[in-house]
C-alpha positions in Angstrom: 50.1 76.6 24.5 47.6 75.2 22.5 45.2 74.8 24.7 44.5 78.8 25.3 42.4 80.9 23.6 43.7 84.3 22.6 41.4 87.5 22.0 41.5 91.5 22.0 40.7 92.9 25.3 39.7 97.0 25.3 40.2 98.5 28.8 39.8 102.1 30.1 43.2 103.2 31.1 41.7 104.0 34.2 40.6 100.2 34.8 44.0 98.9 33.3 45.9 100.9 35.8 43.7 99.6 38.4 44.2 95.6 37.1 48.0 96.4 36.8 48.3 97.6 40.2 46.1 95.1 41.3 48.6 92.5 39.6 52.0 94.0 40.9 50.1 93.2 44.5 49.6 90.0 43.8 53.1 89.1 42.5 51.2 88.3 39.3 50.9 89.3 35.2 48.0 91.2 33.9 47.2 88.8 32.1 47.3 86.1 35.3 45.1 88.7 37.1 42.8 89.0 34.4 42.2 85.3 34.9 42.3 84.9 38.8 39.6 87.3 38.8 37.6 85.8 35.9 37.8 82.6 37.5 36.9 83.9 41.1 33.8 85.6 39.8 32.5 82.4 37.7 33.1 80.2 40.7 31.1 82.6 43.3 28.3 82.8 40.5 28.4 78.9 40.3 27.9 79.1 43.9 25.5 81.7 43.7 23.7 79.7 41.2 23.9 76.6 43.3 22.4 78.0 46.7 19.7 79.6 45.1 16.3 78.2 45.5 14.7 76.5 42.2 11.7 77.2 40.4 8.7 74.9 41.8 7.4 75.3 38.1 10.7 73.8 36.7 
């Protein structure tokens, strides 16, 4: 898997209960959740991002 970048993650056991729960409802990994919900926030931020009005002094 070359094309993945690995790195230390430090949860609260409270929030890594929560993501594997969260997971094991999903039929997915932590780590697969962890993702999913990485990539669902940076696509409703790009979309955020996108609606909102410019800057007339841009």
């Amino acid at each position: 898997m070359p094309d993945e970048k690995r790195f230390l993650l430090r949860l609260s056991k409270t929030l890594w209960n929560d993501l594997r729960r969260s997971a094991a409802e999903d039929f997915r990994s932590v780590n697969g959740q962890i993702e999913f919900l990485l990539r669902e926030a940076l696509n409703r931020r790009k979309t955020k991002n996108k609606d909102a009005p410019r800057n007339s002094n841009e």
